[in-house]
C-alpha positions in Angstrom: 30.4 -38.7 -8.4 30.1 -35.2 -6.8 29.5 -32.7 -9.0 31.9 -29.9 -8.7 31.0 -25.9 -8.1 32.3 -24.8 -11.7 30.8 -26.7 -13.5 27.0 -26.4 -14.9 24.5 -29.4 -15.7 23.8 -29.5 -19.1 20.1 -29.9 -18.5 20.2 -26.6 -16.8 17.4 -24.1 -18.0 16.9 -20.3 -16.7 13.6 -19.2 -18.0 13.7 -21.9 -21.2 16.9 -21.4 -22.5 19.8 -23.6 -22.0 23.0 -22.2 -21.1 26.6 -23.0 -20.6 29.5 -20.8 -18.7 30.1 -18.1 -21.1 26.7 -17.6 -22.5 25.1 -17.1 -18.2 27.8 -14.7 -17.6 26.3 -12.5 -20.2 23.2 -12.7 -18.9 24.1 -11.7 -15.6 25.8 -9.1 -17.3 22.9 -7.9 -19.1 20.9 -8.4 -16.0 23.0 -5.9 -13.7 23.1 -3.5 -16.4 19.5 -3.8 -17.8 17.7 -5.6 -15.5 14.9 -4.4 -12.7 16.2 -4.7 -9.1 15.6 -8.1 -8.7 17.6 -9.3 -11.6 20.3 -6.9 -10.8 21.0 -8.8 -7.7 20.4 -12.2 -9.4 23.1 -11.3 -12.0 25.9 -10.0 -9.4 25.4 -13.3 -7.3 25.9 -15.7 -10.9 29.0 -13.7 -11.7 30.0 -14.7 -8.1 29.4 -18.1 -8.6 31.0 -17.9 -12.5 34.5 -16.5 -10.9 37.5 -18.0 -10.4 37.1 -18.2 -6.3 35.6 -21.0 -4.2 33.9 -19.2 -2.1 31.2 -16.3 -2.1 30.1 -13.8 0.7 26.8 -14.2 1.7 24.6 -11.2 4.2 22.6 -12.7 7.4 19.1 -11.7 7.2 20.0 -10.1 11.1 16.8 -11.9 12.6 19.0 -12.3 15.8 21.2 -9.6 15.8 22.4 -7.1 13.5 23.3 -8.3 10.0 26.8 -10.0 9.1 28.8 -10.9 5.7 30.0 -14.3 5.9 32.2 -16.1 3.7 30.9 -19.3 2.4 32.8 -22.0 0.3 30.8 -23.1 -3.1 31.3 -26.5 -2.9 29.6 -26.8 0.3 26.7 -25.2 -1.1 26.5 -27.5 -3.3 26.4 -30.2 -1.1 23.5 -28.4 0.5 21.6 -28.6 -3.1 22.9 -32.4 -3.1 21.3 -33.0 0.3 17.9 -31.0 -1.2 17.8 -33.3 -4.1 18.2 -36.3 -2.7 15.3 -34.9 0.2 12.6 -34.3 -2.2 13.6 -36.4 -5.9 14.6 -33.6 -7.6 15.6 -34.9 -10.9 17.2 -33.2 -14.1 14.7 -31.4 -15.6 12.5 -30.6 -13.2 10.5 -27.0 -12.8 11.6 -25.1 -10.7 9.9 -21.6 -9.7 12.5 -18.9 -8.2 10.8 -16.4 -6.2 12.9 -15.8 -3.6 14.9 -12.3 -3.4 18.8 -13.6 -4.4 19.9 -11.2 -2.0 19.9 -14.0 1.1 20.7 -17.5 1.5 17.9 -19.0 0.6 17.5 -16.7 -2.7 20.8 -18.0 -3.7 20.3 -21.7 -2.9 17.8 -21.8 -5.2 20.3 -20.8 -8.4 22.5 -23.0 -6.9 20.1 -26.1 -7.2 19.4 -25.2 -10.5 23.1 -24.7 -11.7 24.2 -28.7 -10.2 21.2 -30.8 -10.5 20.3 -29.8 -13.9 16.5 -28.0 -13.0 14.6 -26.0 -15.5 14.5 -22.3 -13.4 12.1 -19.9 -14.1 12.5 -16.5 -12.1 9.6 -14.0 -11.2 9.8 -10.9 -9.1 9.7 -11.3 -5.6 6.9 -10.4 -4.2 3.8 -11.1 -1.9 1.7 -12.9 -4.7 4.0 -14.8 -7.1 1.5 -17.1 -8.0 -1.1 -14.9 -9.5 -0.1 -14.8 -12.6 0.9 -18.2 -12.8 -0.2 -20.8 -15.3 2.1 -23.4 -15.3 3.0 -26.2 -13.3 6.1 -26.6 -11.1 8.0 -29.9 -9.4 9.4 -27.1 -6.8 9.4 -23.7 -5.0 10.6 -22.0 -1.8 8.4 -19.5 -0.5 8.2 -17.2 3.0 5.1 -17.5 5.0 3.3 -14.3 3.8 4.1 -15.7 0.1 2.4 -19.0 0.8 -0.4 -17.6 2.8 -1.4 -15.4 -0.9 -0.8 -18.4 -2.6 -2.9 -21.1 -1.2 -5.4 -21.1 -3.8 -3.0 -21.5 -6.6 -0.7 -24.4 -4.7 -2.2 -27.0 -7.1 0.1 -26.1 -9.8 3.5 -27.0 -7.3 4.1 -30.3 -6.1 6.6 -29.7 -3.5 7.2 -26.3 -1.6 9.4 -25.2 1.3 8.6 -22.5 3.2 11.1 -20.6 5.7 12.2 -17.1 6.9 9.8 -17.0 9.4 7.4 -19.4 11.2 4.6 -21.2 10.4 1.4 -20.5 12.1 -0.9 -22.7 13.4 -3.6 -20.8 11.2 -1.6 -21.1 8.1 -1.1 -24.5 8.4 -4.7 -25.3 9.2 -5.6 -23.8 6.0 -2.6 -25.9 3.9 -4.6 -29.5 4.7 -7.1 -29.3 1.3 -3.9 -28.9 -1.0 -2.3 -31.7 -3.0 1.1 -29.5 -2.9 3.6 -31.2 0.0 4.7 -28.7 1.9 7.3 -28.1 4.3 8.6 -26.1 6.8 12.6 -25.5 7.0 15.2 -25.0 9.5 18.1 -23.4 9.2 21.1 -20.3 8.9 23.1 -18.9 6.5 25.6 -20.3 8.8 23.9 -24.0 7.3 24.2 -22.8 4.1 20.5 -23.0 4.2 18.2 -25.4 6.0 19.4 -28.4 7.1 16.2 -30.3 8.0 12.6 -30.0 7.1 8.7 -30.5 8.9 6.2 -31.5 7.2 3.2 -29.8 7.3 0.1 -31.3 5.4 -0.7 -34.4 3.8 0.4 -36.9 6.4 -0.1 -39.9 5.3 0.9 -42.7 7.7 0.3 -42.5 11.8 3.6 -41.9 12.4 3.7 -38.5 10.3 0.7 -37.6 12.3 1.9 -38.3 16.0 5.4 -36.6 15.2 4.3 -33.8 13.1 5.5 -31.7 15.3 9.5 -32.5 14.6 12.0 -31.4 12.1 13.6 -34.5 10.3 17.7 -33.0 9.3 18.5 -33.9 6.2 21.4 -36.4 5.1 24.4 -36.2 6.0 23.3 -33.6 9.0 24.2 -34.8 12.7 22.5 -33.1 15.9 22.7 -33.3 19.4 21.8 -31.2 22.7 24.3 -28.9 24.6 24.4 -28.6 28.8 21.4 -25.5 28.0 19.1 -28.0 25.7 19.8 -26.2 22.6 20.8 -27.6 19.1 24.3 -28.2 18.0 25.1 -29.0 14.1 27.3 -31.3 13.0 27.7 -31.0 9.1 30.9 -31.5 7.7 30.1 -31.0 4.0 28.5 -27.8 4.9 31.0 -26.3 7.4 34.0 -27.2 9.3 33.1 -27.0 12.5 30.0 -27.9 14.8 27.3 -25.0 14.5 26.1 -24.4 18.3 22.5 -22.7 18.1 20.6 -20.9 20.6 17.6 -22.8 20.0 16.4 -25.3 22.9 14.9 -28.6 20.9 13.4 -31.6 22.2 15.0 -34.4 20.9 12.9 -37.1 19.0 15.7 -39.1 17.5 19.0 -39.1 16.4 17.4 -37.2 12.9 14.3 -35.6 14.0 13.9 -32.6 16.9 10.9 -30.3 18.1 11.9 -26.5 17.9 10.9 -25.0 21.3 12.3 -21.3 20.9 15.1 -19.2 21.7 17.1 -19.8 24.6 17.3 -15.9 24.7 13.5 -15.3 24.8 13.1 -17.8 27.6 10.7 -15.9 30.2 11.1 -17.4 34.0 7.7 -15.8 34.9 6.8 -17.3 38.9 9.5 -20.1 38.6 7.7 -21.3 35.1 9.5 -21.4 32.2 7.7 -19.7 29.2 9.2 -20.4 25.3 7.0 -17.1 23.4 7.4 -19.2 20.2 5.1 -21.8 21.8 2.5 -19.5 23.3 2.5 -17.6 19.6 1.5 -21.0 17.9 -1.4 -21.4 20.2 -2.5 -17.8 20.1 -2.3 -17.4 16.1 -5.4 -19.5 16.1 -7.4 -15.8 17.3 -5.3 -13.2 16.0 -4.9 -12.1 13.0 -2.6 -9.5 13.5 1.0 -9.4 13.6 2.0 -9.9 16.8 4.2 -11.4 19.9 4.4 -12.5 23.4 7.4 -11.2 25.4 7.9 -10.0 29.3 7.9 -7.0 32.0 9.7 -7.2 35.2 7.3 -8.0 38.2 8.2 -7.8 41.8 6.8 -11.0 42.8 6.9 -13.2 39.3 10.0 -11.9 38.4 8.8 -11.8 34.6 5.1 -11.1 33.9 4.1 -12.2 30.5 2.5 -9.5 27.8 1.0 -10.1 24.7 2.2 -6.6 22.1 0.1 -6.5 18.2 0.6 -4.7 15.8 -2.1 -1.9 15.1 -5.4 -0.8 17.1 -7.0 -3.9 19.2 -9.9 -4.0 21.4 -7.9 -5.5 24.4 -10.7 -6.0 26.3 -12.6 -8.5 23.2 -9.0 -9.6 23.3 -8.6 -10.9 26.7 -11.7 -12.7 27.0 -10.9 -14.6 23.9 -7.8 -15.8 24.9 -9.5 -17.0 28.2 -11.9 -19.2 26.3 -8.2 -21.0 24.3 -8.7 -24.7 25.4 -5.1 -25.0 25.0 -3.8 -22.5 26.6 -2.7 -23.2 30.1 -3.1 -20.7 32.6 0.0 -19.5 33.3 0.1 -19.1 29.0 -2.1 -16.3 29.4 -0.1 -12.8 28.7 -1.0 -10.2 32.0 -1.2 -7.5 29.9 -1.9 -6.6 26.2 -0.1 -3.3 24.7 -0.2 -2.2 20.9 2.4 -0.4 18.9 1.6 1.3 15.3 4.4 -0.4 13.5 6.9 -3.4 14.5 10.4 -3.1 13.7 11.4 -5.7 11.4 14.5 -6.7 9.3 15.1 -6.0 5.1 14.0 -9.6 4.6 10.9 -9.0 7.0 11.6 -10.6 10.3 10.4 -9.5 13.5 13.3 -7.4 15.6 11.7 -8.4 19.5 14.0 -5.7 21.4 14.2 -3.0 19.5 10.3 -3.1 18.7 10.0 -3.4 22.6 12.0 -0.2 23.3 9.0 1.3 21.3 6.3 0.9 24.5 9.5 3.0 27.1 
């Protein structure tokens, strides 16, 4: 039986206590009108969810474009916890670490899983490091990259972890592959009502997880297919009525599984070539430790030259010559110029804004 949105598990737990309707209002009340910032936002998004509508309004993080308010129904987000729970076990009862601002999606989703499959939530303050101070043992957590990069000497105490907002570099995931925590990367929108399918990142443990570690599995009840420009369309009718078409060209694995290739709008035709920056960025995070991205100029006889812009003071010259000696970088991979800026521009959640840090080297 599907649960529906109003009602609560009654194995439920926010940091150890149990709760039913009434008694969570009043602690998002005392929340918004006690709480620090963090809490304040938790508590306005559980008197959202407590309220008589079926739906809630939900902010885009503005990674590809400027920030919107969508309205999204609460009974497909719980389907979206339903899918999660079947995807990793998650039973009644289970620990569950929030650490996530509630302000986005993926913030939200996590009080949502809570609320319908009965987990024990305990919520920290969003930060860099939520692990430091940590000393007990969770089934789950999501994280962003930066959060899991200052956590990986504490992962022992999680046993599965999600990461998203931002990708995964090859670097990071290097250093995941002597932890016993099962972690994976997401995709997904607020549009999706969070991710809809997942890629594994360390502990493979058959040949087949190794050879197609590279691909996204969706999760049930999730549908996907190509479009005339190779990019991703979304079929999920418990999450939203009608197909979700993407801007992100995938190769397709199987009907279930897809490799993420970048944004159709950062395509750079450079000499007849086509160039996905995503790609080149996984290869080149091996070397740099800066923040950083590959992106274009306009060349008279190329058409697009490729350039490589980090954040901060670089010897470009040290630079170059490293990049040369990548054994996986093919040669038309390697960016024709190197420029730094002082300071990206990024989003409130923390995501790279490409254009409008480019209009920063005119």
């Amino acid at each position: 039986m599907i649960p529906n949105f109003n009602k609560i598990h009654n194995r439920f737990k926010l940091n150890g206590e149990h709760y039913n309707q009434n008694t969570l209002k009043q602690v998002a009340c005392d929340y918004i009108k006690e709480g620090l910032p963090y809490q304040k936002v938790i508590g306005d998004f559980l008197l959202d969810w407590l309220n008589d509508n079926d739906a809630v309004s939900v902010t885009t993080s503005g990674s590809t474009g400027n920030p919107k308010l969508l309205t999204l129904k609460k009974q497909s987000m719980v389907h979206s916890a339903l899918a999660t729970g079947d995807f990793f076990s998650l039973k009644p009862s289970n620990s569950v670490l929030h650490c996530l601002p509630a302000k986005f999606i993926a913030g939200k989703m996590m009080l949502v899983r809570a609320l319908i499959l009965g987990l024990e939530l305990d919520l920290v303050e969003p930060n860099s490091q939520p692990l430091l101070s940590n000393k007990k043992a969770y089934d789950f957590c999501a994280m962003v990259p930066l959060q899991l990069q200052n956590s990986i000497n504490q992962l022992s105490s999680i046993k599965s972890l999600i990461v998203g907002g931002a990708e995964v570099s090859s670097k990071l995931q290097e250093n995941l592959q002597n932890t016993n925590c099962n972690i994976y990367e997401t995709y997904g929108m607020t549009e999706t009502v969070t991710h809809i399918a997942v890629k594994k990142l360390n502990n493979f443990t058959s040949l087949r997880e190794g050879v197609t570690k590279q691909s996204f599995k969706a999760l049930p009840n999730i549908n996907i297919k190509k479009d005339n420009r190779d990019c991703l369309v979304i079929s999920a009718p418990k999450l939203t009525d009608e197909d979700i078409v993407t801007n992100d060209v995938v190769e397709l694995y199987s009907e279930d599984s897809f490799k993420l290739l970048g944004r159709i709008d950062n395509v750079i035709n450079s000499g007849g070539v086509k160039l996905f920056p995503e790609q080149i960025e996984k290869k080149l995070s091996t070397i740099i430790d800066e923040s950083f991205f590959v992106s274009s100029k306009k060349d008279e006889s190329l058409g697009e030259s490729l350039i490589l812009v980090v954040e901060g003071l670089v010897d470009s010259d040290v630079l170059k010559k490293a990049i040369k000696n990548l054994k996986n970088l093919d040669t038309y991979e390697i960016p024709k110029e190197i420029f730094s800026i002082p300071q990206f521009v990024t989003t409130n959640s923390g995501k790279l804004q490409r254009k409008q840090t480019l209009e920063l080297l005119k």
